[in-house]
N, CA, C and O atoms as a Tinker XYZ file with bonds, in Angstrom:
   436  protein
     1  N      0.828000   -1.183000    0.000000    73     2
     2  CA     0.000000    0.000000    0.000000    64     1     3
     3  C      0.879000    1.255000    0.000000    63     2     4     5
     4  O      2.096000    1.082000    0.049000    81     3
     5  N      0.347000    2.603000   -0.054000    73     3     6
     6  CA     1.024000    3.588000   -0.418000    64     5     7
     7  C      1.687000    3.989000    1.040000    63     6     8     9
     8  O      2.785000    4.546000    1.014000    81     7
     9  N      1.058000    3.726000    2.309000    73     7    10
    10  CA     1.586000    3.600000    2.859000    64     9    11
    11  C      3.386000    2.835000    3.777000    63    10    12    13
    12  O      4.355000    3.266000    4.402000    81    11
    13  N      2.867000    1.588000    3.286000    73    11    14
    14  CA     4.246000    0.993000    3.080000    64    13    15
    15  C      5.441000    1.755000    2.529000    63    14    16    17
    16  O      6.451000    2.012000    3.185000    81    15
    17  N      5.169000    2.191000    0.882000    73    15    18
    18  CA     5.811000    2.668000    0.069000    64    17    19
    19  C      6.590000    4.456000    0.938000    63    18    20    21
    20  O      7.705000    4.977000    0.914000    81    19
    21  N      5.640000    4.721000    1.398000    73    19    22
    22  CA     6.303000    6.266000    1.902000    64    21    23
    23  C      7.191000    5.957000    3.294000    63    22    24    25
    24  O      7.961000    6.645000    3.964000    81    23
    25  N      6.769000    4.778000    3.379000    73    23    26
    26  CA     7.764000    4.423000    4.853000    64    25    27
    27  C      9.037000    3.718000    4.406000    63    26    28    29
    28  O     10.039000    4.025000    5.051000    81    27
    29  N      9.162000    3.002000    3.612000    73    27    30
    30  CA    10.318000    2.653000    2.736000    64    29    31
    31  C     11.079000    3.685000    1.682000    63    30    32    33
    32  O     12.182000    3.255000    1.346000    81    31
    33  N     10.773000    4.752000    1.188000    73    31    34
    34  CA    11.464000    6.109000    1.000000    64    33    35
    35  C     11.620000    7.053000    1.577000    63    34    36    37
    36  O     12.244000    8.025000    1.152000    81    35
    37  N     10.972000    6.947000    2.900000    73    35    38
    38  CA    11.042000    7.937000    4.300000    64    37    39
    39  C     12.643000    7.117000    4.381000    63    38    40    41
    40  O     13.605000    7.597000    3.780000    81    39
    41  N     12.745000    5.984000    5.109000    73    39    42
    42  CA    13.611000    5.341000    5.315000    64    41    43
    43  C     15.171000    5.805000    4.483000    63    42    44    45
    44  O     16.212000    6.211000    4.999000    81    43
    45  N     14.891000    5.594000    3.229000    73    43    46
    46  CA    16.482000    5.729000    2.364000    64    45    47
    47  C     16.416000    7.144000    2.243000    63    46    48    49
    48  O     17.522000    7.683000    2.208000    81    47
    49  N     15.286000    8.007000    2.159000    73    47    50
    50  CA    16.207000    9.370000    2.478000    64    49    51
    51  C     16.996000    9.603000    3.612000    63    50    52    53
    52  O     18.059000   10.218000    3.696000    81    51
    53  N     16.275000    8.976000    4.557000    73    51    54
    54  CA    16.871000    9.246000    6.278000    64    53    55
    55  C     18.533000    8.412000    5.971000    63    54    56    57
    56  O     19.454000    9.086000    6.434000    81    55
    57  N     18.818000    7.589000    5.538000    73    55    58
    58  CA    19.823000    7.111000    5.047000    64    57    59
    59  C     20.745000    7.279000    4.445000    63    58    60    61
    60  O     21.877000    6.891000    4.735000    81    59
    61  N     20.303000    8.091000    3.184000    73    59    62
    62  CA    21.380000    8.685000    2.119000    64    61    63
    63  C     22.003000    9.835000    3.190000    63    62    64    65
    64  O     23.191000   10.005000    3.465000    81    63
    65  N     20.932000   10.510000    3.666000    73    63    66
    66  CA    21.261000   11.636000    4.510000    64    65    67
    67  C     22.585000   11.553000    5.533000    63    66    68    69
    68  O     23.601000   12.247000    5.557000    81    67
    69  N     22.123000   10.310000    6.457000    73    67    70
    70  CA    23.083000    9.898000    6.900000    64    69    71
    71  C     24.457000    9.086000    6.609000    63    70    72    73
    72  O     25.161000    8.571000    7.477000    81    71
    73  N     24.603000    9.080000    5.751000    73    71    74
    74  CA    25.355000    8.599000    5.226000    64    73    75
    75  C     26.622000   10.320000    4.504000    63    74    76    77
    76  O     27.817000   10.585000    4.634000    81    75
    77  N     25.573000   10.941000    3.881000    73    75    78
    78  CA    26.253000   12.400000    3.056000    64    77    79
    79  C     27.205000   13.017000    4.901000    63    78    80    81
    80  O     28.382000   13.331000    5.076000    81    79
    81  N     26.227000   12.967000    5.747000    73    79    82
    82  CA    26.529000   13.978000    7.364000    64    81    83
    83  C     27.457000   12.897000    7.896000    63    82    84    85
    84  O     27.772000   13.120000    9.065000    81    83
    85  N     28.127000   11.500000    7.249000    73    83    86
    86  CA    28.820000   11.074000    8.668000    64    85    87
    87  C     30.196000   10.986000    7.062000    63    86    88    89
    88  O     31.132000   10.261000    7.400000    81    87
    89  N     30.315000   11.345000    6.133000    73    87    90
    90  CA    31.415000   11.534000    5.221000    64    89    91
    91  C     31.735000   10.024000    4.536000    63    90    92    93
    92  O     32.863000    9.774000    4.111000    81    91
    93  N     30.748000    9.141000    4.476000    73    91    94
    94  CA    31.199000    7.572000    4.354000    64    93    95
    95  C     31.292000    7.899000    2.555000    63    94    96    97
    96  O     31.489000    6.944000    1.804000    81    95
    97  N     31.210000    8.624000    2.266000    73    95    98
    98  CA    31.467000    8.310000    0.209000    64    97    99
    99  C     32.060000    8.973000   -0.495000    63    98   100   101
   100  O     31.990000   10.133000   -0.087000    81    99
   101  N     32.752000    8.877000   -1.545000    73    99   102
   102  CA    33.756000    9.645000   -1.911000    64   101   103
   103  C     33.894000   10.575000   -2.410000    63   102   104   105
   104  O     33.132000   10.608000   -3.376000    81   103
   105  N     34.680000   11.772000   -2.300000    73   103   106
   106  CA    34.964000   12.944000   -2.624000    64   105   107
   107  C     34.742000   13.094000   -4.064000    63   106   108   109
   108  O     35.469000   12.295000   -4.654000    81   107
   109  N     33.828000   13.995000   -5.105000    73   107   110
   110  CA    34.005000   14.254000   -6.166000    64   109   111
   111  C     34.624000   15.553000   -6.676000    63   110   112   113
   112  O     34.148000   16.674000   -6.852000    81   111
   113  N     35.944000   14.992000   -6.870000    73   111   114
   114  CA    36.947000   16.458000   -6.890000    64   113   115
   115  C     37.792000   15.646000   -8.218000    63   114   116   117
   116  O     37.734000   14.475000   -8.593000    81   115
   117  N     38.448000   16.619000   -8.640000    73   115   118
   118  CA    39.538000   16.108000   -9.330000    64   117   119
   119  C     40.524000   17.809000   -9.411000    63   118   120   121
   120  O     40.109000   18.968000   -9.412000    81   119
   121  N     41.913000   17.245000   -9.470000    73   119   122
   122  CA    42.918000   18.433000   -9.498000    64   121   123
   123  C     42.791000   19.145000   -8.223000    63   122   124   125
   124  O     42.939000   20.365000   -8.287000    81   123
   125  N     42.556000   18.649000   -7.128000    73   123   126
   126  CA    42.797000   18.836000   -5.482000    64   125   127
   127  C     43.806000   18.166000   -5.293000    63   126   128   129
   128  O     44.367000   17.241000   -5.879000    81   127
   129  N     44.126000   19.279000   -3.578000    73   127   130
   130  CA    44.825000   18.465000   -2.734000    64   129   131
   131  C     44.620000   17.517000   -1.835000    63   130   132   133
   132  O     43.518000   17.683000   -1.313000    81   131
   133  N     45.199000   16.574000   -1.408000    73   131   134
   134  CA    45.022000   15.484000   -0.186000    64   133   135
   135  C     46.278000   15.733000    0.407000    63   134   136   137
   136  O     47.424000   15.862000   -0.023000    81   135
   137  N     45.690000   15.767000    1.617000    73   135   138
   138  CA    46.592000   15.757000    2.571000    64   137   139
   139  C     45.960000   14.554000    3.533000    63   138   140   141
   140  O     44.785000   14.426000    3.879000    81   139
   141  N     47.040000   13.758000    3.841000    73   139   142
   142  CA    47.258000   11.975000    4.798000    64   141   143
   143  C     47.324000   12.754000    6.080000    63   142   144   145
   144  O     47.913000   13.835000    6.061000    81   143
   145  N     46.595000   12.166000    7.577000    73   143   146
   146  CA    46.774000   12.646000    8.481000    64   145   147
   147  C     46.536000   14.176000    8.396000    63   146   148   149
   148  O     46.510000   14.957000    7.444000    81   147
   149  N     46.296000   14.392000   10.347000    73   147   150
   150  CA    45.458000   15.557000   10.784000    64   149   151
   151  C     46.490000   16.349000   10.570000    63   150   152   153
   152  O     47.449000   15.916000   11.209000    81   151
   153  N     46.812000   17.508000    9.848000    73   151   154
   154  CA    47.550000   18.359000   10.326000    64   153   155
   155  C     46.678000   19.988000   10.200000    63   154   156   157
   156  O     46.759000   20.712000    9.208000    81   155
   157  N     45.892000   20.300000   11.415000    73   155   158
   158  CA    45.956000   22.080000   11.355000    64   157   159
   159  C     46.749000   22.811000   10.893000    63   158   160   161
   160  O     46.395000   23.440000    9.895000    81   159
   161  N     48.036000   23.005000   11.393000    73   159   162
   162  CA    49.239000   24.182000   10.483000    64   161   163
   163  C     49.057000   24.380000    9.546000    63   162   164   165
   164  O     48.864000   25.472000    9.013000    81   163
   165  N     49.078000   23.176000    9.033000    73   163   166
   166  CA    49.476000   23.102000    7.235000    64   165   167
   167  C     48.199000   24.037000    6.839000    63   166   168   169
   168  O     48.316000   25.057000    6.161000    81   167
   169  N     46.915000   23.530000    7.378000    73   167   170
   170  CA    45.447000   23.690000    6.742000    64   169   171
   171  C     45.520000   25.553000    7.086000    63   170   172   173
   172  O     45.016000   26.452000    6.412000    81   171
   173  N     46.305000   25.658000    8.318000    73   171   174
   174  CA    46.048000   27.273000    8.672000    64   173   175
   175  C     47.550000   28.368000    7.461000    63   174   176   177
   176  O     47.538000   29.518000    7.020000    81   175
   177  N     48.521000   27.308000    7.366000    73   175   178
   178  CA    49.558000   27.643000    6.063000    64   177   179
   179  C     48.793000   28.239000    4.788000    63   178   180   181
   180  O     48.875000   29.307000    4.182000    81   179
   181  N     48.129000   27.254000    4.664000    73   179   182
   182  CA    47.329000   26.930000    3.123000    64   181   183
   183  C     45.902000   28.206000    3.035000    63   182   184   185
   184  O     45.516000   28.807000    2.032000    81   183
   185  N     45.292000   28.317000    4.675000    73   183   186
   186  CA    44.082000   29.369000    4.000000    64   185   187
   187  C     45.152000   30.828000    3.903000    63   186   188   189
   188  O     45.117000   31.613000    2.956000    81   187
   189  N     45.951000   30.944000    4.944000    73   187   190
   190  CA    46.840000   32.213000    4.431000    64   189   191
   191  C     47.084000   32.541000    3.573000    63   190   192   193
   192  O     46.845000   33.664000    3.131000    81   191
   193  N     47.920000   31.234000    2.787000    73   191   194
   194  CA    48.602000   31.873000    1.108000    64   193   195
   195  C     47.172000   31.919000    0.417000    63   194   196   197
   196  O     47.273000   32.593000   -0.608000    81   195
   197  N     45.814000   31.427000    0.609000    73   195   198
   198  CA    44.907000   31.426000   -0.556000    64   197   199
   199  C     44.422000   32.829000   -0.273000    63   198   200   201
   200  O     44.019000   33.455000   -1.254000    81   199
   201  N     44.384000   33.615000    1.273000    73   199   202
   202  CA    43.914000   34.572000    1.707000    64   201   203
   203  C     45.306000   36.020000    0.876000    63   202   204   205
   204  O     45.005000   37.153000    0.503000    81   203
   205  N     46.146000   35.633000    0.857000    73   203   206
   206  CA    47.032000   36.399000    0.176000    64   205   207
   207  C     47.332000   36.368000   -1.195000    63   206   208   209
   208  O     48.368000   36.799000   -1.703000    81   207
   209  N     46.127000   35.697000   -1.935000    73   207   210
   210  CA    46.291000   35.424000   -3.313000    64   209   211
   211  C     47.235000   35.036000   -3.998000    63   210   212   213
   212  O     47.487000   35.555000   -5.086000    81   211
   213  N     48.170000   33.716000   -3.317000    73   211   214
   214  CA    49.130000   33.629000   -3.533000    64   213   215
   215  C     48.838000   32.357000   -4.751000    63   214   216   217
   216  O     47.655000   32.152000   -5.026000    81   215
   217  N     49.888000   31.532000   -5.455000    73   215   218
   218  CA    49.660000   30.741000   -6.417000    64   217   219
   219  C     48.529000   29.958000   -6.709000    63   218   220   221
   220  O     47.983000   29.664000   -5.646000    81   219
   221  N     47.648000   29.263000   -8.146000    73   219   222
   222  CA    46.644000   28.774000   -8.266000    64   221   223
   223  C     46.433000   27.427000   -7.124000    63   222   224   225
   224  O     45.355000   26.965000   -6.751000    81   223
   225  N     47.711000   27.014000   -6.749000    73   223   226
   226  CA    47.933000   25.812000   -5.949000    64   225   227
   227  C     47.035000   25.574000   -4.805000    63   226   228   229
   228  O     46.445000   24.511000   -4.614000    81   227
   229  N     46.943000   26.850000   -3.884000    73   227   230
   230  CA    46.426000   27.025000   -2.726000    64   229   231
   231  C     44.858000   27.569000   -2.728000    63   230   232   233
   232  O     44.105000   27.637000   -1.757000    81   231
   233  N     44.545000   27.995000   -4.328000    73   231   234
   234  CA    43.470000   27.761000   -4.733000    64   233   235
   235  C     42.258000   26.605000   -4.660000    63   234   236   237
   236  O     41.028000   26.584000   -4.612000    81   235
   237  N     43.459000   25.584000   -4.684000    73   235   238
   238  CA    42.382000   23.960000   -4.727000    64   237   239
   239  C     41.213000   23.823000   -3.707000    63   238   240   241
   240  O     41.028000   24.523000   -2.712000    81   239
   241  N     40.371000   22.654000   -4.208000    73   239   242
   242  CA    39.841000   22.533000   -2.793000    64   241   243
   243  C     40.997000   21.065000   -1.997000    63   242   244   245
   244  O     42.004000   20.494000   -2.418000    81   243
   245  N     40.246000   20.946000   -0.824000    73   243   246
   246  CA    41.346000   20.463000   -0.200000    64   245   247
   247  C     40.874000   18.683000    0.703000    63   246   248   249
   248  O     40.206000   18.865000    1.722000    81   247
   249  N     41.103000   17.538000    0.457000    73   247   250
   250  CA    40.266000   16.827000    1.109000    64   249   251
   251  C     41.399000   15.942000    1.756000    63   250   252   253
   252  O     42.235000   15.191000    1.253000    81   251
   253  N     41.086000   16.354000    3.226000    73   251   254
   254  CA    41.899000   15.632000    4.141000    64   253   255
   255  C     41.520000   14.310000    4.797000    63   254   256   257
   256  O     40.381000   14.035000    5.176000    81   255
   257  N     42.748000   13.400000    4.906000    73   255   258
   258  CA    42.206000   11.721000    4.777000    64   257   259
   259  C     42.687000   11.404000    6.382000    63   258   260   261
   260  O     43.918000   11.371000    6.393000    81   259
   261  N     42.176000   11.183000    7.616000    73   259   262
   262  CA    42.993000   11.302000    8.733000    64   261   263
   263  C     41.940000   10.270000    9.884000    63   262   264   265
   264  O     40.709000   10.284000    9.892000    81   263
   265  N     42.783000    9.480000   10.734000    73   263   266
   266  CA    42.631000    8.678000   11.332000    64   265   267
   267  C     41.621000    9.395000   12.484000    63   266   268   269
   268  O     42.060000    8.951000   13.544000    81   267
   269  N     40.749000   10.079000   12.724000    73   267   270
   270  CA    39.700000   10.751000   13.964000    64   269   271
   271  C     38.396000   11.087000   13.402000    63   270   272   273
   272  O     37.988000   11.402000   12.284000    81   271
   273  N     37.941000   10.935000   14.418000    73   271   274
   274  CA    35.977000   11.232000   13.881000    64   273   275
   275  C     36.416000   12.446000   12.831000    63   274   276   277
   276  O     37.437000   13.133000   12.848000    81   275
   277  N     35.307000   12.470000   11.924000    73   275   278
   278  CA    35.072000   13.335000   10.856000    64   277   279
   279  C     34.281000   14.639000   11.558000    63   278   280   281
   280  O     34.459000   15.714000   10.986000    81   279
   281  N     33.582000   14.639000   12.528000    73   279   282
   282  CA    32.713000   15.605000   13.005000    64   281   283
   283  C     34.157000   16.453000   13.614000    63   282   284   285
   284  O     34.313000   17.643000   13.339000    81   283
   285  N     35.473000   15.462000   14.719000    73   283   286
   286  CA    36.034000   16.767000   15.013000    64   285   287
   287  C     36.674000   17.370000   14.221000    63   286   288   289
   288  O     36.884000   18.477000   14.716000    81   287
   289  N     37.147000   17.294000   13.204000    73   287   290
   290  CA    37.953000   17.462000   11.843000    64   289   291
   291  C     37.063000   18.799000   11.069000    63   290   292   293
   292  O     37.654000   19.811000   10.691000    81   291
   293  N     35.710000   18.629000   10.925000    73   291   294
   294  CA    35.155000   19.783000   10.778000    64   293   295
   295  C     34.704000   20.809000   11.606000    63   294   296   297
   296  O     34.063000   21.758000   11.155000    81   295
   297  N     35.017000   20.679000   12.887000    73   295   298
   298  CA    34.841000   21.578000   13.738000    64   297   299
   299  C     35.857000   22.512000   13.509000    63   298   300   301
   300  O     35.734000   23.675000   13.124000    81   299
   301  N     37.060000   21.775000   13.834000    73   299   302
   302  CA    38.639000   22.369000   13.467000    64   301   303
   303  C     38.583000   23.416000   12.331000    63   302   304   305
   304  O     38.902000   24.583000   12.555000    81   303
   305  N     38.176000   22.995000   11.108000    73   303   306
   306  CA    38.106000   23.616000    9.935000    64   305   307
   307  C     36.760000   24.095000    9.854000    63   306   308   309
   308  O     36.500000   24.199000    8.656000    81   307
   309  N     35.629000   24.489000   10.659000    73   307   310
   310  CA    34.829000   25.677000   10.563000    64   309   311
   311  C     35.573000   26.638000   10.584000    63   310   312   313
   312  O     35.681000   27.457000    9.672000    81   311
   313  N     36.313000   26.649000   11.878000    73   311   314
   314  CA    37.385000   28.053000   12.671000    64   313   315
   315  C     38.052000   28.593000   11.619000    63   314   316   317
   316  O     38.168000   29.819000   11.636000    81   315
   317  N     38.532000   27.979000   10.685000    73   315   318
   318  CA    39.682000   28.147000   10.287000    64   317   319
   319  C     39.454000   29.575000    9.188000    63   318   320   321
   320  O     38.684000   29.494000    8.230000    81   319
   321  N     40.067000   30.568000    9.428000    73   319   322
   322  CA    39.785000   31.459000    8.585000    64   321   323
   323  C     40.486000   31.765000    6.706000    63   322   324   325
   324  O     41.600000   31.312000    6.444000    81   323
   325  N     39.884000   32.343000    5.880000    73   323   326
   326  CA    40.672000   32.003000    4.386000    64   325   327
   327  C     39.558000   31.790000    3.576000    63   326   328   329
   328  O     39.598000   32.487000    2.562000    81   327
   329  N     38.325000   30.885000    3.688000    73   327   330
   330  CA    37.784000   30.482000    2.741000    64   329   331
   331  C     38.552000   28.984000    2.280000    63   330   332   333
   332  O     38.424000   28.875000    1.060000    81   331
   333  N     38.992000   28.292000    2.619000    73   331   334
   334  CA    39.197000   27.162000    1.824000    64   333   335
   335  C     38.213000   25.951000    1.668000    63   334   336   337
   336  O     37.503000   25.918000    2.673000    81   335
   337  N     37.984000   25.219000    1.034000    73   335   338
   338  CA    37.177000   24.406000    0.256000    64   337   339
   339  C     37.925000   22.915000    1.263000    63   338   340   341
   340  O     39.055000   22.499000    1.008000    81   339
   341  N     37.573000   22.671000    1.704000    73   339   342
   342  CA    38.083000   21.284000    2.836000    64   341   343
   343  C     36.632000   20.191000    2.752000    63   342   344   345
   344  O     35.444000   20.338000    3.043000    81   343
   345  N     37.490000   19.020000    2.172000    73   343   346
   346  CA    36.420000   17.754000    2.800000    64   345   347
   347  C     37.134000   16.912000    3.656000    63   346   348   349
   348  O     38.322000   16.698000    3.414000    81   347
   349  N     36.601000   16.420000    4.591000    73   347   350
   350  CA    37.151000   15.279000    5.425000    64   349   351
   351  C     36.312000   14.319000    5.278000    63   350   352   353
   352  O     35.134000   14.182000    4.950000    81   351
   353  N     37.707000   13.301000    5.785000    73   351   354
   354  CA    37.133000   11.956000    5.336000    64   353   355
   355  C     37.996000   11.064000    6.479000    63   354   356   357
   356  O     39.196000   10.795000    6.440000    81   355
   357  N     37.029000   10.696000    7.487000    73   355   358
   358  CA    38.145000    9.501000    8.369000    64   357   359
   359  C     38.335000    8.216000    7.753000    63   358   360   361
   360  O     37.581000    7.398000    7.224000    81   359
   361  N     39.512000    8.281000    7.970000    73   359   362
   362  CA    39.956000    6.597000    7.312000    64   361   363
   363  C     41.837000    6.753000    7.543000    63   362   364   365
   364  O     42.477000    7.729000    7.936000    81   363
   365  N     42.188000    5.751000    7.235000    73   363   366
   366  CA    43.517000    5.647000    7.392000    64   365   367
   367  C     44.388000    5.178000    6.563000    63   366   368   369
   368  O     44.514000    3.980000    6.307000    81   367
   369  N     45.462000    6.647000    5.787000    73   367   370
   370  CA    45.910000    7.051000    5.064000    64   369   371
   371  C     46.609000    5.959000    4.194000    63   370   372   373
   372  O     46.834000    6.220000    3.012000    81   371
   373  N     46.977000    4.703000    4.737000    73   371   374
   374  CA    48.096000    3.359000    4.618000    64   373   375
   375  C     46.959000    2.360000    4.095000    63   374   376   377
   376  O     47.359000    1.204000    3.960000    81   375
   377  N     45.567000    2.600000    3.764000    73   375   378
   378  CA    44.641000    1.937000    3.052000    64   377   379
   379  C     44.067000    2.458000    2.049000    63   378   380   381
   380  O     43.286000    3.410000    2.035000    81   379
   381  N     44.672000    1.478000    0.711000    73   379   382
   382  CA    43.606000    1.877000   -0.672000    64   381   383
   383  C     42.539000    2.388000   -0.544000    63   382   384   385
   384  O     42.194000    3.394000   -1.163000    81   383
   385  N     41.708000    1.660000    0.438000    73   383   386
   386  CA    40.290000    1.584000    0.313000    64   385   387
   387  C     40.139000    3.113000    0.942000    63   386   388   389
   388  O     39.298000    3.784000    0.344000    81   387
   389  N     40.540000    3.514000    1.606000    73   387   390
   390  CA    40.604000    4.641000    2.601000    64   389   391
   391  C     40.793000    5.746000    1.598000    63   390   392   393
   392  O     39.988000    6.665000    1.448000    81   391
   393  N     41.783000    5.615000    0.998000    73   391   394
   394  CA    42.918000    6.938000   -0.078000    64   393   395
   395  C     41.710000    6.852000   -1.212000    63   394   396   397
   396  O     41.815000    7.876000   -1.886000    81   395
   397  N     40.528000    5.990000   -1.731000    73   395   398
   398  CA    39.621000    6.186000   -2.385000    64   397   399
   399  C     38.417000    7.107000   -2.266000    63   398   400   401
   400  O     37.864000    7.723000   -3.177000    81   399
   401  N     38.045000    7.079000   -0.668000    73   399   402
   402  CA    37.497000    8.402000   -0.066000    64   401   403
   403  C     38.015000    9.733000   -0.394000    63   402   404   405
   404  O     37.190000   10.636000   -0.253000    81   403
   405  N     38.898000    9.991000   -0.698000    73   403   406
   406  CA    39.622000   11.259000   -0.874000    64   405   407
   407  C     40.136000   11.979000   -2.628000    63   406   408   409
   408  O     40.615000   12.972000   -3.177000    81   407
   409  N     39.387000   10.064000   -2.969000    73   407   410
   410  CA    39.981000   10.093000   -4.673000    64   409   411
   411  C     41.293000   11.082000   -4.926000    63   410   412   413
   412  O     41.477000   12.125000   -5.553000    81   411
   413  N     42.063000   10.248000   -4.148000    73   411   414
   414  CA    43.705000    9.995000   -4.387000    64   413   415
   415  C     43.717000   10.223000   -5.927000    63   414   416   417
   416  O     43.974000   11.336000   -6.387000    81   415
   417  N     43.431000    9.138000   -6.726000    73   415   418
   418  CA    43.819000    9.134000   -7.794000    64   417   419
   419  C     43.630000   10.367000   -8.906000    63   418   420   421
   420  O     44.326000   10.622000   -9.889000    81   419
   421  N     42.846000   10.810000   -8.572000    73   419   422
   422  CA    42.244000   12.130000   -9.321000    64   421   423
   423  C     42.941000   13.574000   -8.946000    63   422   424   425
   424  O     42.894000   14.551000   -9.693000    81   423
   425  N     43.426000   13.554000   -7.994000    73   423   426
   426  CA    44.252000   14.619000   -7.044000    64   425   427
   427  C     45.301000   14.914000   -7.873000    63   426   428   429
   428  O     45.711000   14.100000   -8.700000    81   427
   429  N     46.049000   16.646000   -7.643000    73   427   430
   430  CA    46.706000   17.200000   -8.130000    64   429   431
   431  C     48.157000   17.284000   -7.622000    63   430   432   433
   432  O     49.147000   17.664000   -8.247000    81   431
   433  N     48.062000   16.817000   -6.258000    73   431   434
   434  CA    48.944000   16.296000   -5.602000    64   433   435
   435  C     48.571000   15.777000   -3.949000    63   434   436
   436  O     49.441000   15.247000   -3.258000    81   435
């Protein structure tokens, strides 16, 4: 019944949703950076030179691949001032499967 039916697409929206808010699928970027492991500096390095209009490089967006919840990773990088374009993705950097979240392969460096 139509009922059924709206409770079974109630369901996979509530799903996809959760799934987009906890970072489980992969980055669609290409000609970004990845950066392996947490590093702030670098991320506070990087909005500077983009904040100083410095080379197209620091332009990129930026998707960091690092072993800690994904929620604190974007907390970190709300703060962060510059404007930079940051996705996180927990997983751990020494796994294919992991470096696919971040689409490694597509990256600019």
């Amino acid at each position: 019944t139509f009922a059924v039916v709206l409770g079974v697409v109630t369901d996979e929206v509530k799903t996809t949703f959760q799934t987009i808010k906890s970072g489980q699928f992969a980055v669609r970027q290409t000609g970004h950076l990845v950066v392996c492991g947490w590093n702030l500096p670098l991320l506070r390095q990087l909005a500077a030179a983009k904040h100083l209009g410095q080379d197209q490089l620091f332009r990129r967006p930026i998707a960091v691949l690092a072993d800690m919840p994904k929620s604190d990773m974007d907390q970190a990088v709300a703060k962060l001032e510059g404007g930079l374009e940051v996705y996180t993705r927990s997983g751990n950097p020494n796994v294919p499967g992991d470096l696919a979240k971040v689409a490694a392969e597509k990256a600019a460096s």
